[in-house]
C-alpha positions in Angstrom: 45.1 -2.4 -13.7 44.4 1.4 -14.5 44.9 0.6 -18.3 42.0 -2.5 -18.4 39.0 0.0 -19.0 41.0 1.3 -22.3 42.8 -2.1 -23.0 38.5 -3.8 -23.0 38.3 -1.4 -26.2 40.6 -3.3 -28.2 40.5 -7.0 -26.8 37.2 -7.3 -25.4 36.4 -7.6 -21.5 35.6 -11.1 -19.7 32.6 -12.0 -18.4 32.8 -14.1 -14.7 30.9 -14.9 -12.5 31.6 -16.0 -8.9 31.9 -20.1 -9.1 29.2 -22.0 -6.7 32.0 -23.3 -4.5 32.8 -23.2 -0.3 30.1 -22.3 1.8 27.9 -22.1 -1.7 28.4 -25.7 -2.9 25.9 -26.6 -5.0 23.0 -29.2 -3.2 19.7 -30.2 -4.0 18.6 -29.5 -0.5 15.6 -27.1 -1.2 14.3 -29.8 -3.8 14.3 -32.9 -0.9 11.7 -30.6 1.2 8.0 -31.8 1.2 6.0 -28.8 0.6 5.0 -27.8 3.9 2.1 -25.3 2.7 0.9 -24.3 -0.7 0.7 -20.7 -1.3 0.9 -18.4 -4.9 4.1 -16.7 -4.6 4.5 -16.4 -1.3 7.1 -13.6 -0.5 7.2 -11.8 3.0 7.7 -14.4 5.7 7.3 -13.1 9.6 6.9 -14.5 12.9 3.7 -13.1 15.2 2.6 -14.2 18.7 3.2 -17.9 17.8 2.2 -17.4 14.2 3.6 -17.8 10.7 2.1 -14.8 8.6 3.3 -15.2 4.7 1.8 -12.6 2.3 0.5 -13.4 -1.6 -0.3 -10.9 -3.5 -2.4 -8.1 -1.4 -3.2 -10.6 1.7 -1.4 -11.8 4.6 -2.2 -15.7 5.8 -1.5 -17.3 8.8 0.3 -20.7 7.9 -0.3 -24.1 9.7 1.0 -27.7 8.7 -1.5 -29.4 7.6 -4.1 -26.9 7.2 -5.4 -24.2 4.1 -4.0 -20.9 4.3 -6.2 -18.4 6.4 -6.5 -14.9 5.7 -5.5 -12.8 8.1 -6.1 -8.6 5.9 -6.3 -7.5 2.8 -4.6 -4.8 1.3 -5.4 -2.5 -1.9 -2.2 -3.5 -3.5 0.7 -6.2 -3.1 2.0 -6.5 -0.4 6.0 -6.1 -0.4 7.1 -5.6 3.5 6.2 -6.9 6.7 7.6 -6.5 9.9 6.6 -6.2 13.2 7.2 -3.6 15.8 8.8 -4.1 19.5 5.5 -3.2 20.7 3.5 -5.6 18.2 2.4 -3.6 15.7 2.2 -5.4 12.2 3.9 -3.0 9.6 3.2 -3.3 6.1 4.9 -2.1 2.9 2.5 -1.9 -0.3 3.2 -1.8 -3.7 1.5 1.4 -4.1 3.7 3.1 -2.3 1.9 3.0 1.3 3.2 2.5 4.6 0.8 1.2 7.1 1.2 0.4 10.9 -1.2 -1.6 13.0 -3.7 -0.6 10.1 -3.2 3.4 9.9 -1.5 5.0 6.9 2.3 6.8 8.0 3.2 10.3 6.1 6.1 9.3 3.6 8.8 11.3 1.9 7.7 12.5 -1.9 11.1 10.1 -2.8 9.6 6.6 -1.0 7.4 5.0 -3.7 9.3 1.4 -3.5 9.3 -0.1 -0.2 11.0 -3.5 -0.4 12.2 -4.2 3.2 11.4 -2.8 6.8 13.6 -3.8 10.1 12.9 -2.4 13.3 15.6 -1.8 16.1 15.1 -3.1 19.7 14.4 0.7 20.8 11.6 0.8 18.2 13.8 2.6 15.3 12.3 1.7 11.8 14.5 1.4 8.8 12.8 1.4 5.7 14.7 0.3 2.5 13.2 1.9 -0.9 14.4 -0.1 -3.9 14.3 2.7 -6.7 13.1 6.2 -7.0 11.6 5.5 -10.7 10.3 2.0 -10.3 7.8 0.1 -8.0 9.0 -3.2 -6.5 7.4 -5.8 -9.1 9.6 -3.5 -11.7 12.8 -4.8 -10.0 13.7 -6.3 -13.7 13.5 -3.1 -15.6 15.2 -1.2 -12.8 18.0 -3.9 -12.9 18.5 -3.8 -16.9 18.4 0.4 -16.6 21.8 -0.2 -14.0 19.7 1.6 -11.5 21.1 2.8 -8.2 19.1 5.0 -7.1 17.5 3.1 -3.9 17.8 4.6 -0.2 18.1 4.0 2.8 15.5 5.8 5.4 14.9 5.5 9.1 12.9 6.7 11.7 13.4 7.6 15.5 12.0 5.7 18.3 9.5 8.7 19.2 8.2 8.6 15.7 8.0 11.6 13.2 9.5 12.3 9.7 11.6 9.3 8.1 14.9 10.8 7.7 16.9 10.3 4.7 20.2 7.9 6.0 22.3 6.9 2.6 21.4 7.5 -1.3 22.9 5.5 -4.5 21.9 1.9 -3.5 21.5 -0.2 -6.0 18.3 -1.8 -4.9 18.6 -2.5 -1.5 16.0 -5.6 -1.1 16.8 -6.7 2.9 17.7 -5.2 5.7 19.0 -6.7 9.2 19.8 -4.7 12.3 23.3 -4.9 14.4 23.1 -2.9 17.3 22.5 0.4 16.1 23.5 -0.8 12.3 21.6 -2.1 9.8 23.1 -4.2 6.9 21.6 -3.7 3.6 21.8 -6.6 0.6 22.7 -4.6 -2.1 21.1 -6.9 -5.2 22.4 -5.2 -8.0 26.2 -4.8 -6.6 25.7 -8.2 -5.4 27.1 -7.4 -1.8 25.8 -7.0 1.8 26.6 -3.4 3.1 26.4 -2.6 6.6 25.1 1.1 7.4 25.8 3.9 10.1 23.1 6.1 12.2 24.9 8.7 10.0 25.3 6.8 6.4 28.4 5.6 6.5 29.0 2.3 5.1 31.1 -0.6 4.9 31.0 -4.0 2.9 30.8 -7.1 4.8 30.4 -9.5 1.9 30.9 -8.9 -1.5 30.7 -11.1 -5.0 27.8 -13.3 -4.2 26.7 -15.8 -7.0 23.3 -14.4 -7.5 21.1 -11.5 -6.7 20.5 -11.1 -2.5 17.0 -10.8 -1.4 15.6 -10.4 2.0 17.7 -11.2 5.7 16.2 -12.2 8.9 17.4 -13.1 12.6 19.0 -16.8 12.7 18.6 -18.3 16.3 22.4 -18.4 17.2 22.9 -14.8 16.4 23.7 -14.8 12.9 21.3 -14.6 9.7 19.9 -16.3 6.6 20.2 -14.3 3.0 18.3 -15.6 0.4 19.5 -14.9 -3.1 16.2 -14.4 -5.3 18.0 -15.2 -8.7 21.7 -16.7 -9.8 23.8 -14.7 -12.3 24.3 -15.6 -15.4 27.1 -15.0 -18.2 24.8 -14.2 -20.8 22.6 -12.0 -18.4 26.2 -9.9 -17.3 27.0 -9.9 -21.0 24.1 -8.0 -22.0 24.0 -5.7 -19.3 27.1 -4.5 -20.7 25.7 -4.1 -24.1 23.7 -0.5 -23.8 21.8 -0.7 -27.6 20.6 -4.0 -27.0 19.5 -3.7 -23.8 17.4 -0.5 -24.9 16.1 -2.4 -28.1 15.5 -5.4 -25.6 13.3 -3.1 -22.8 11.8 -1.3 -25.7 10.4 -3.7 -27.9 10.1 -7.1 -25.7 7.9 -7.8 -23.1 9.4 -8.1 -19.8 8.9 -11.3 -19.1 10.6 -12.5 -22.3 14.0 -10.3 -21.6 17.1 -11.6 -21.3 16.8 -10.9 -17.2 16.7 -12.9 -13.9 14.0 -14.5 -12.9 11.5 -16.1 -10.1 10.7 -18.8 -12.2 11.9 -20.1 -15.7 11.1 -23.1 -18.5 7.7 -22.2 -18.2 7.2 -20.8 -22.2 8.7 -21.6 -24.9 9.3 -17.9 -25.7 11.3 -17.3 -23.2 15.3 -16.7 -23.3 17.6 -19.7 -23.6 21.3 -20.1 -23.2 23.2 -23.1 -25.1 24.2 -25.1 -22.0 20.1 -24.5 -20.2 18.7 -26.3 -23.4 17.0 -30.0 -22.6 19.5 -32.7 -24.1 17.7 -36.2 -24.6 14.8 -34.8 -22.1 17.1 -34.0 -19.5 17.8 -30.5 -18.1 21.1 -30.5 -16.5 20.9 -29.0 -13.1 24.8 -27.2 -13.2 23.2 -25.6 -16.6 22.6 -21.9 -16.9 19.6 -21.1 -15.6 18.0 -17.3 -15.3 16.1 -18.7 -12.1 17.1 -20.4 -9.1 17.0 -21.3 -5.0 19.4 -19.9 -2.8 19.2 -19.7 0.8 22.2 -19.0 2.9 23.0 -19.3 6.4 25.5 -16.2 7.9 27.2 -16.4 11.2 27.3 -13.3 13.5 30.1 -11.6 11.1 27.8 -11.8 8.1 30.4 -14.5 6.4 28.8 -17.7 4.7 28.7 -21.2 6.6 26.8 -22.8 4.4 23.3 -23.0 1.9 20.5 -24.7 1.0 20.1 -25.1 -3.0 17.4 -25.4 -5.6 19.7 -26.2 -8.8 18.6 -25.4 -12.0 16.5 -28.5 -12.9 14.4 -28.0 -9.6 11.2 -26.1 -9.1 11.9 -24.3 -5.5 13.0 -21.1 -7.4 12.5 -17.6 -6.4 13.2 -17.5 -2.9 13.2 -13.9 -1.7 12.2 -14.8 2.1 12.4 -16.8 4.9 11.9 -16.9 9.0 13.2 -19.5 11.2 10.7 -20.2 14.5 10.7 -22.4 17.2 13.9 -24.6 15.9 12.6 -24.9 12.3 13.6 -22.6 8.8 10.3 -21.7 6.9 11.3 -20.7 3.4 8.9 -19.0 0.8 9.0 -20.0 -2.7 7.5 -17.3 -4.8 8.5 -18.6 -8.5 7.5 -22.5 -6.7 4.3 -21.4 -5.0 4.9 -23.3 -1.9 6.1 -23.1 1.2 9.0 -25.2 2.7 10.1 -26.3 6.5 13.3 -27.2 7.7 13.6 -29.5 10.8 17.5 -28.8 12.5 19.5 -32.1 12.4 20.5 -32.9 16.0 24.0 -30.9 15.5 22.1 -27.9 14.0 21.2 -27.1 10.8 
């Protein structure tokens, strides 16, 4: 109704959430895996000439069962994109701010200084999405609890050159996946996926997701897996709304202690709690609030849910912001779990 925004004033405005329910049903899939490699926060996952390259921290590894991470480069800071070029050129995105391909440094835009996804196009275009114009990516927390919305979207022609400036007010835009000569974007902060234009113009494909969406990648049959990094949380929504506290919150409390989402949780004492996320008799109920959690999500070719893969909130496979499916099998990075995870297809699919 027009009148709700003045009406909240007077009688106070609801805080929901989407319910876990459908294609989201709640499972402890994620949790059944064996560990399948053990890495510290592994985040960007990518597939190269028959390899699985994961980076951690300001390296890249090659991953194989049953054998140590190797290190395949080092970088002078994290490493926050990967992707890989039609011609085979491993692209990295760095914390710092730096764009590199096959090793070289590319001339950025003054406004790029948070890279948190790259995607190229079967013609060789390069979409770049930058998270925040104030914040680097490991911020993402203090650009969330600012309401900040001022990621973009940038791309880059086939012949190479400037990156051109395709869409502006994205609120943290942490995934990108080409259609044709589209991209979709996961939105985290709006908690959508938007699908972008050559020229900017946008549509949603799927809105009010249940947590925060991370990065997409190509699934087999033509669709794609979303991984939601973090669920959403009443009490986090509620404070969000409160403006004082949240600026007494930022200003006085270290992040890691804020009322936020997060890779990983139950790890301090100090940290946040919500009644229902308390242990009762030992036992942490996994339908409890949680400001961590597991979400991975398979999409069919129209971008709508068919079903996920869960890490509730009693389980430790939390903070899953990437994963790549290769030859049959879905690889899934646990950053707040520090492990790696592999999904064999059941004989009807996945």
């Amino acid at each position: 109704m027009i009148l709700d925004p003045i009406l909240d004033v007077f009688r106070g405005k609801a805080v929901t959430i989407p319910p876990l329910d459908g294609a989201f049903r709640p499972n402890t899939r994620l949790d059944d895996l064996p560990a399948f490699a053990e890495l510290t926060e592994p985040d960007n996952l990518l597939t190269v000439a028959g390899r699985l390259l994961a980076s951690s921290g300001n390296a890249v590894y090659a991953i194989v069962t049953g054998v140590e991470p190797v290190v395949v480069e080092t970088f002078p800071s994290p490493v926050t994109a990967l992707a890989l070029s039609p011609s085979g050129e491993l692209t990295v995105g760095l914390e710092s701010g730096r764009l590199l391909i096959a090793s070289k440094d590319v001339s950025l835009p003054a406004e790029i200084r948070c890279i948190t996804a790259l995607a190229y196009a079967g013609d060789g275009t390069l979409w770049l999405a930058n998270g925040s114009a104030e914040f680097a990516p490991s911020q993402w927390a203090a650009d969330l609890m600012k309401k900040g919305a001022s990621g973009s979207l940038w791309k880059r022609d086939t012949a190479g050159g400037e990156f051109r400036k395709v869409a502006g007010d994205v609120a943290f835009p942490y995934g990108l996946h080409i259609l044709g000569s589209d991209v979709v974007v996961s939105e985290s902060w709006r908690h959508q996926l938007v699908r972008f234009g050559a020229t900017g113009n946008r549509a949603r494909v799927l809105t009010h997701l249940p947590g925060y969406p991370a990065r997409l990648s190509p699934a087999g049959d033509g669709g794609a897996w979303l991984t939601l990094f973090a669920p959403r949380n009443r009490l986090i929504e509620f404070v969000l709304q409160e403006t004082h506290y949240r600026q007494d919150m930022i200003e006085q409390l270290p992040p890691a202690y804020w009322i936020a989402p997060a890779l990983a949780s139950n790890r301090s004492f100090l940290e946040p709690l919500q009644c229902g996320g308390i242990r009762t008799m030992g036992i942490h109920k996994p339908w409890s609030p949680s400001r961590s959690y597991g979400l991975v999500v398979k999409l069919d070719r129209t971008m709508q849910p068919q079903f996920s893969l869960h890490s509730r909130a009693n389980g430790t496979r939390h903070g899953i912001c990437s994963v790549a499916e290769k030859d049959g099998r879905l690889f899934i990075a646990s950053k707040g779990g520090n492990c790696m995870l592999a999904l064999d297809p059941a004989p009807g699919g996945f």
